[in-house]
Every structure is written in structure tokens, then in C-alpha cells.
N, C-alpha and C positions, 0 to 999 in steps of 0.2 A: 504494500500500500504506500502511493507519495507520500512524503513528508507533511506537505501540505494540509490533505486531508485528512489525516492523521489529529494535527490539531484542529480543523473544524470542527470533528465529531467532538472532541474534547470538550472544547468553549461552548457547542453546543447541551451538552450534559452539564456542565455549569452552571450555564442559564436556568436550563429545566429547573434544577436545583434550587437557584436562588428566587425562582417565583414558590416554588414550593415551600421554601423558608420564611418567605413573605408572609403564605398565609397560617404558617405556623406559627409566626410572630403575632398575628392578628389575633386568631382565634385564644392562644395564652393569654393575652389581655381582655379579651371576652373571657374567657374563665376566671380570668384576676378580679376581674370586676362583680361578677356573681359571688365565687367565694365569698369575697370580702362583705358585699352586703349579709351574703346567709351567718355567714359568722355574728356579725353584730349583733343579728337579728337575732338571733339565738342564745347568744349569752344575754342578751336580752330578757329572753323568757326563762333561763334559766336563774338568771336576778331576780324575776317576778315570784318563782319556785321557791328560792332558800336566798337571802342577801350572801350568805357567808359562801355558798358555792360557788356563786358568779366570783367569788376574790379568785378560787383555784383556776378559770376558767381562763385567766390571763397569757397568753401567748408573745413568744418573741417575734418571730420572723413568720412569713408565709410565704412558700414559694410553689411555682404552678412549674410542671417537669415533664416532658416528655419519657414517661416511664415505660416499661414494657411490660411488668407484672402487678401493678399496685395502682389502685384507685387514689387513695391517700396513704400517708404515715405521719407518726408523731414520734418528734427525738425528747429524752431526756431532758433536753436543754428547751425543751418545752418549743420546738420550729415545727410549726406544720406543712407538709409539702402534700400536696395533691397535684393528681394529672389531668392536664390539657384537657384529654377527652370526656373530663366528667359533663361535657357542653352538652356532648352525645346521649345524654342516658335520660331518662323522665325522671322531672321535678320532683318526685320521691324517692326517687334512688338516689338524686345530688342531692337531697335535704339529708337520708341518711348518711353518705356516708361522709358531709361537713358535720352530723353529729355526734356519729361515729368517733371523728379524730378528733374532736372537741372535748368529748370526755377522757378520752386517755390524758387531756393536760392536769386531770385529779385524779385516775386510775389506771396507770402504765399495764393493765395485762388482761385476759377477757373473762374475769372472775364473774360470780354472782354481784356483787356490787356494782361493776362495772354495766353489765346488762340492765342493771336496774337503773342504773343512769341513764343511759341510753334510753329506757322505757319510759323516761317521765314525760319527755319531748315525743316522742317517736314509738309509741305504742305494741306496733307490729316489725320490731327492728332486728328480730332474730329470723324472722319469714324474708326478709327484706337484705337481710345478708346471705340467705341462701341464693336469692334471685344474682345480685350484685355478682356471687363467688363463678354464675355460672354464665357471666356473661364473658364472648370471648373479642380480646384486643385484635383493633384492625391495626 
């Protein structure tokens, strides 16, 4: 193959590329911006629930990720990450699973306590994680 064409195809695939990154830049800010409302909103109601739980409910960082296995997670240091494609899924599966990693910032593990957290906002949240577990990433 010329040299030439060689690099056409190249620059070509680049491009392809860099509009594809475009709209994955877009839509992470569309996720950034739902999150962040569902969050407020929620410790919101979790402040109406108990004053003193809304204090545990306090998070550092939120970042939105191009992940390949995980809807959300919550570190230690209390950073919530969720993925991009929570865009994708109905309004009851992104309210779960923002309240999902919400309460792990006062119950790091998937105890009875923890599901009951879960259950005060979100009622049907263990039917709702089976649905979530068995949906598969495009």
C-alpha cells in the first residue's frame, strides 16, 4: 500500500474518533448534570427522614466515567463515580442506583442496615438491583 494512503486511512480513523469523543464528552455532562441534581434531591429527602443522616450523607468528589462493569461506586474517601450510560436506563433505575451509592457514604458494605437505607427512599430497591445486575453494557 502507498505511503500516502496509508496515512489517509489513519487521519481518517482519527477523525471518526474525535466526533465520537465529542459526543462522549456531551453526553458525560448530561449525566453530570442529572446526577448532581438526583443527589441533592435526595439527601434532600433523606434530611426530611432523620437530620442527623443527611450529616453522613456528605460526599467529596463526583465523577461521571466511562466504565465497562459498574453502574456506580463509592471510595472510602467518601468520591462517588458513576457511569456515563446511567443516561441510558429509566428514571428508576438512575434514581436507584444514585441511591444506591448515596448510602454507602454511611454504610460501606451490602448488610441489612444498609438495604434498609436504601428502602426508606426506594422501597422496591433489592427487585431493582436484580433488574440493574442484569442489564448488559453496550
Amino acid at each position: 500500500m502507498p505511503y500516502h494512503i496509508f496515512f489517509r486511512r489513519i487521519r481518517r480513523r482519527i477523525r471518526q474518533k474525535s466526533l465520537n469523543h465529542k459526543e462522549y464528552l456531551l453526553q458525560r455532562e448530561s449525566a453530570r448534570t442529572l446526577v448532581m441534581e438526583r443527589l441533592i434531591y435526595f439527601v434532600g429527602e433523606y434530611a426530611k427522614l432523620d437530620p442527623i443522616l443527611a450529616q453522613f450523607m456528605k460526599y467529596n468528589h463526583v465523577s461521571i466515567r466511562n466504565q465497562r462493569r459498574r453502574w456506580g461506586s463509592c471510595s472510602s474517601k467518601k468520591n462517588l463515580n458513576f457511569n456515563y450510560r446511567i443516561l441510558t436506563l429509566s428514571p428508576e433505575l438512575r434514581d436507584y442506583i444514585i441511591v444506591h451509592e448515596l448510602c454507602h457514604l454511611k454504610e460501606l458494605h451490602h448488610g441489612k442496615t444498609f438495604w434498609d437505607l436504601v428502602e426508606r427512599i426506594i422501597p422496591d430497591g433489592q427487585a431493582l438491583n436484580m433488574k440493574v445486575r442484569h442489564i448488559k453494557f453496550q
